[in-house]
C-alpha positions in Angstrom: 0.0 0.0 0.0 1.7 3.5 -0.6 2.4 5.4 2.0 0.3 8.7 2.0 2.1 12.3 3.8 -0.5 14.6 4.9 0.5 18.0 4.0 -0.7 21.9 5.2 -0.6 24.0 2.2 -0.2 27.8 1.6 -3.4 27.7 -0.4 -3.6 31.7 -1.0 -1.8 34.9 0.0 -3.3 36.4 3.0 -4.9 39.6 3.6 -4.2 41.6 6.5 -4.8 39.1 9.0 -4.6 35.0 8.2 -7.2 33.3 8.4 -8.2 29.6 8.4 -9.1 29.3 4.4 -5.4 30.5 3.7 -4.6 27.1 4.1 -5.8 23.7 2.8 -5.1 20.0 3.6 -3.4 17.9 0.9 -2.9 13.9 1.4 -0.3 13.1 -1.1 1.5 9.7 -2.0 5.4 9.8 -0.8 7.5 9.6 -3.6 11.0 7.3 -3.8 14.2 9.0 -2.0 17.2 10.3 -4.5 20.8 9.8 -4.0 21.7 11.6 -1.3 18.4 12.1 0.3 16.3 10.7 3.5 13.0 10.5 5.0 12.1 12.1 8.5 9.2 11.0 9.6 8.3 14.9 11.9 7.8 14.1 15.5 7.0 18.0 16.5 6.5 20.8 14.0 8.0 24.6 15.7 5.4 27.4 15.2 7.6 30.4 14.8 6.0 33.7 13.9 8.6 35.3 11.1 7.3 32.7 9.4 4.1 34.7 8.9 6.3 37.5 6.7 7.1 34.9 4.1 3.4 33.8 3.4 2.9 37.7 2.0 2.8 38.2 -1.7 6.6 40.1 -2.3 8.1 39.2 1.2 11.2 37.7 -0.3 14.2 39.6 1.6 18.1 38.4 1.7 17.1 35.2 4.6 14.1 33.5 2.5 12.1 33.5 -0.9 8.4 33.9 -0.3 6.3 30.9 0.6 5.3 29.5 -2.9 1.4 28.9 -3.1 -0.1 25.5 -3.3 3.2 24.1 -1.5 3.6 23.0 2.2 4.2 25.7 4.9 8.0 26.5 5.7 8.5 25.3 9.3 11.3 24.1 11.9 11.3 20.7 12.5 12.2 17.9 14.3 11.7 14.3 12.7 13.1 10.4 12.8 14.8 9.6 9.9 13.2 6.2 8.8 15.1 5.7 5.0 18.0 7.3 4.0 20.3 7.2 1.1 22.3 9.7 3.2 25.1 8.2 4.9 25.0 11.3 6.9 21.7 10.4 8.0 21.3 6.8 9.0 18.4 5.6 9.6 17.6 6.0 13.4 18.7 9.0 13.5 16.8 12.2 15.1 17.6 15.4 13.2 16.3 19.1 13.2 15.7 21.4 10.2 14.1 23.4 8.2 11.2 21.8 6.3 7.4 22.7 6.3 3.9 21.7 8.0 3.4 17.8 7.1 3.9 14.1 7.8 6.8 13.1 6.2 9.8 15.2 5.1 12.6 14.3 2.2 15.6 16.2 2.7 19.1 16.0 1.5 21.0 17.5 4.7 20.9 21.3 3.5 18.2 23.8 5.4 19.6 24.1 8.8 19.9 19.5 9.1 21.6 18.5 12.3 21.1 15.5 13.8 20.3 15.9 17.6 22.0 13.4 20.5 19.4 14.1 23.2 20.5 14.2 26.9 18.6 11.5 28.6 17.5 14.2 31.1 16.0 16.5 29.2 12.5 16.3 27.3 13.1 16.1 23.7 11.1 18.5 22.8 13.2 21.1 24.4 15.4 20.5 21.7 12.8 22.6 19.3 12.4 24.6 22.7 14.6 26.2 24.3 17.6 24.3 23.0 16.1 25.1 19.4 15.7 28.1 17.6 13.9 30.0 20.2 16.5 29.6 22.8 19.4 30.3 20.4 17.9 33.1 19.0 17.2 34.1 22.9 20.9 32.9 23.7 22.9 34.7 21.2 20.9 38.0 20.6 21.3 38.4 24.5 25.3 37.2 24.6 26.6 38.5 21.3 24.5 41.5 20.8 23.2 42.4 24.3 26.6 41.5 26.2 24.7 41.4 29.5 26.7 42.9 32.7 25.6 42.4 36.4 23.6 45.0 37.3 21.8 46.2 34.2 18.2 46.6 32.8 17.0 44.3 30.8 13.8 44.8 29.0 12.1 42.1 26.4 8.5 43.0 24.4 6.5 39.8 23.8 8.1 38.3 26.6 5.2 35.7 27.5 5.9 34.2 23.4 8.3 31.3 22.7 11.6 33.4 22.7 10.5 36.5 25.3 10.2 33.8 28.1 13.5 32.4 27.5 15.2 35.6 26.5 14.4 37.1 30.4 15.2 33.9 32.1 18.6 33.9 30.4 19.5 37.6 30.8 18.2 37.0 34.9 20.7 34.4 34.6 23.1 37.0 33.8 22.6 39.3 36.7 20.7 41.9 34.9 17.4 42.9 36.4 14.7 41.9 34.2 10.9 43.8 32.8 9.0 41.9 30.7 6.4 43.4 28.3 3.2 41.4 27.6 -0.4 42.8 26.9 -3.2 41.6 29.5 -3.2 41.4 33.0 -3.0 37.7 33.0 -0.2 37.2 31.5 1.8 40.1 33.5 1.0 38.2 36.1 2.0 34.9 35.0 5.8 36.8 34.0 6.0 37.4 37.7 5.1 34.5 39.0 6.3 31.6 36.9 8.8 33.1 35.0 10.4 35.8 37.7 10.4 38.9 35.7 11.3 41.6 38.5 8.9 44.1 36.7 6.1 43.6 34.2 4.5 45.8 31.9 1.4 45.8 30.6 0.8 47.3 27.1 -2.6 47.2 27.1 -3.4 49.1 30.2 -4.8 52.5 30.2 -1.6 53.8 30.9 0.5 55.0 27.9 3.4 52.7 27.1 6.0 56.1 27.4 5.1 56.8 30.9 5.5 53.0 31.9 8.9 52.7 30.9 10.0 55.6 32.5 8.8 54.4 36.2 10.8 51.1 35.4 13.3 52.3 34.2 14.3 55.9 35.0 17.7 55.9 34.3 17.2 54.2 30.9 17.0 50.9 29.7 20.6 49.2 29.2 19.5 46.3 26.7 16.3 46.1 25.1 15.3 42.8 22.8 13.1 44.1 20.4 10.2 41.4 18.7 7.7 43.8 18.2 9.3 46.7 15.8 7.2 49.4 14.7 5.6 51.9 17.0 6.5 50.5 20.3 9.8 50.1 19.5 10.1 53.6 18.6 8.7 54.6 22.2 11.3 52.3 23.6 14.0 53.8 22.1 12.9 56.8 23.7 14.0 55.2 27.4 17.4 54.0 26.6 20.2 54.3 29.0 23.9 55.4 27.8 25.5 53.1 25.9 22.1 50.8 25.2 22.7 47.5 23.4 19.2 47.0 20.9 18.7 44.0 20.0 17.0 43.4 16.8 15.0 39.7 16.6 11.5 40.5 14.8 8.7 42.9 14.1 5.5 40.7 14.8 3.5 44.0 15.1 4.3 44.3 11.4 4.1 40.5 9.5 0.0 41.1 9.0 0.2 44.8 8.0 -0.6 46.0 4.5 1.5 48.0 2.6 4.9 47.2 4.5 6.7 47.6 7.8 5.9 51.6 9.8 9.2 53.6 10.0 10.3 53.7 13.2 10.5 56.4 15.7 13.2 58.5 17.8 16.3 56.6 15.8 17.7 59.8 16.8 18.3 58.7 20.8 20.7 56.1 19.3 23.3 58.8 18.6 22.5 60.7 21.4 22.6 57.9 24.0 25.3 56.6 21.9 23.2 53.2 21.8 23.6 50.3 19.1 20.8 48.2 17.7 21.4 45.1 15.4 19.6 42.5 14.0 20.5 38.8 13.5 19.3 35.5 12.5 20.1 32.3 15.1 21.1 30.6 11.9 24.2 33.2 12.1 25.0 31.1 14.9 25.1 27.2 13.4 28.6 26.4 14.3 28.1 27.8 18.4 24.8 26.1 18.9 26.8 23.4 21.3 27.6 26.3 22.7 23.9 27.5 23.7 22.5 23.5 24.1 25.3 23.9 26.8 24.5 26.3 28.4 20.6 26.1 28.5 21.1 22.5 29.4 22.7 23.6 32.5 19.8 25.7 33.2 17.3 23.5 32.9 19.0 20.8 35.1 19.4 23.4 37.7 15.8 24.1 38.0 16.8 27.7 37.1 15.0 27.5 33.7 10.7 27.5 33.2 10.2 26.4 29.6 6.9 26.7 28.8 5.1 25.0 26.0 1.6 25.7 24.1 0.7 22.6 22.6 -1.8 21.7 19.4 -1.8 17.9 18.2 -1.9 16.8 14.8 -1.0 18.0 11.0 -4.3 19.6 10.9 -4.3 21.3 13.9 -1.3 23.5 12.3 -3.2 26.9 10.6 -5.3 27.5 13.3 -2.6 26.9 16.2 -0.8 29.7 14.0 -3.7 32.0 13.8 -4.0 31.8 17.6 0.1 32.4 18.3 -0.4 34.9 16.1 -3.7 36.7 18.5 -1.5 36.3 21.3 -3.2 33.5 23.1 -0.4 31.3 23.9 2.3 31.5 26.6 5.7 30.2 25.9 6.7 28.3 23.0 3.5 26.5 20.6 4.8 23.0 18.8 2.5 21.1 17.0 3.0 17.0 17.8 2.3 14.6 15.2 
C-alpha cells in the first residue's frame, strides 16, 4: 500500500490578518528518496511567527524567498529519519531542520539539518524549545549583541511568546534585572510568577506605554530585545540608557500589516545615547549552537529554567494553532505534535 504524507498548504496569500481558508489540507503519495536524500518522519513541527512575513505576496528579503502557493508551509522541525540514502543520516537518527507543515519530510542535509543526541534528562522536545531556535535566537541575541553585565536593565516585548520567556530567564541568569512586556493582565501576572520577571508591563493598560517605561526604568534601559518593531519600539527607544545595546530579533506588530513595515520612531536617541541596535538570525550562529545546548542544558538541570510549552496535536491542527500564536493567546513556545 503506498504510503500517504498529509501535508498543510499555503493555499492563497493572506490579507491583513490569516485566516483559516489561507490554508488547505493535501494527502499526497510519498514519492521514492534520490541519491543523497532521506526521510524524517516529523515528530514536533516549531510554530515560529517570522514565518508569517514569508506567506505575503513580495516578502522575499536576503534570509528567504516567499512561501510558494499551493506548496507545504515553511517550518522548523524535528523528525526520525526512517530511509536514508544519506550516509550522513542513517536511519535511526533524530535530526532538526528546516522543512514545512506535514507528515513526512525528504531532505538532503541542507536547510539548517543537524542530527540531535538528546541528553537523557531532558524532554526532547526542548530541543525545538529552548535548546532550538527560540533559545538560540534568545541565547545569542542576549550574549553576542546584548553582552549582559551584572547590574543592568533588561527589557524584552512579547516576553510571555516562545523566545521573550526564554530571552528574560537567560538575561536573569546573567545578573541583569529583568521587565518583561506582555499585553493583558493575566499574562503580566503569569511573567512574575512563573517566570520571575522583576517588573512587568502591561501594554494594554490605560496607561500609555511612554510613561511605563520611565517608572521602570528611570535611568534608561541598558539592553532592550526588540520582537515587536514598529511603534512600540520607537517609544522604547525613547528610554534608553547610555551606551544601550538594541537587539534586533523580529517585528510581529508588522508581519500582517498591508502596505509594509511603519518607520520607526526616535532613531535619533541612538546617537545621542550613543546606543547600538542590530539585528541577526540564530542561523548566524550554526557552528556555536553546542555552545547554547550547553548552556541552556545547564539551566534546565538546575531548575533555574521554566520552559513553557503551548501545545496543538496533529498535521491539521497546524493553521489555526498559527492563527491563535499569532492573537496572542499562547504562553511560551507552541509545537505542534504529530
Amino acid at each position: 500500500m503506498t504510503q500517504m504524507n498529509t501535508r498543510v498548504l499555503l493555499a492563497r496569500r493572506p490579507a491583513e490578518h490569516l485566516v483559516a481558508a489561507d490554508f488547505s489540507i493535501d494527502p499526497q503519495p510519498l514519492r521514492a528518496l534520490k541519491d543523497g536524500e532521506f526521510m524524517l518522519k516529523n515528530l514536533y513541527l516549531s510554530l515560529d511567527v517570522g514565518f508569517r512575513q514569508w506567506m505575503n505576496e513580495g516578502s522575499g528579503d536576503n534570509y528567504l524567498e516567499p512561501m510558494p502557493l499551493g506548496e507545504p508551509v515553511q517550518s522548523i522541525i524535528m523528525g526520525k529519519v526512517v530511509e536514508s540514502l544519506n550516509e550522513s543520516f542513517p536511519v535511526g537518527s533524530l535530526v532538526m531542520g528546516r522543512t514545512a507543515w506535514e507528515q513526512y519530510s525528504i531532505a538532503d542535509g541542507s536547510d539548517l539539518m543537524r542530527i540531535i543526541e538528546p541528553d537523557s534528562e531532558v524532554e526532547l522536545h526542548e530541543y525545538l524549545c529552548s535548546l532550538g531556535p527560540s533559545g538560540m535566537t534568545a541565547y545569542f541575541g542576549i550574549m553576542d549583541i546584548g553582552q549582559p553585565k551584572k547590574g543592568e536593565l533588561f527589557v524584552v516585548n512579547a516576553a510571555a511568546g516562545g523566545i521573550g520567556c526564554i530571552a528574560g530567564q537567560i538575561a536573569k541568569a546573567e545578573g541583569c534585572s529583568t521587565v518583561g512586556i506582555a499585553g493583558g493582565a493575566a499574562k503580566c501576572s503569569w511573567l512574575k510568577d512563573t517566570l520571575g520577571y522583576d517588573q512587568v508591563i502591561d501594554y494594554k493598560s490605560a496607561e500609555p506605554l511612554e510613561l511605563q517605561l520611565k517608572k521602570v526604568a528611570p535611568a534608561g534601559m541598558d539592553i532592550v530585545y526588540d520582537n515587536v518593531g514598529g511603534p512600540m519600539l520607537g517609544t522604547m527607544l525613547g528610554q534608553l540608557a547610555e551606551n544601550a545595546r538594541v537587539i534586533l530579533c523580529g517585528a510581529v506588530s508588522q508581519y500582517e500589516r498591508e502596505g509594509g513595515h511603519e518607520p520607526v520612531a526616535n532613531m535619533w536617541e541612538l546617537i545621542t545615547k550613543r546606543a547600538r541596535a542590530e539585528g541577526f538570525m540564530f542561523s548566524d550562529y550554526e557552528d556555536r549552537y553546542p555552545e547554547a545546548i550547553g548552556y541552556i542544558t545547564g539551566l534546565l538541570k538546575s531548575g533555574s529554567l521554566v520552559s513553557p510549552v503551548n501545545w496543538s496535536e496533529g498535521i491539521e491542527s497546524s493553521g489555526q494553532a498559527f492563527i491563535d500564536m499569532l492573537a496572542g493567546h499562547n504562553l511560551g513556545k507552541c509545537l505542534i505534535k504529530l
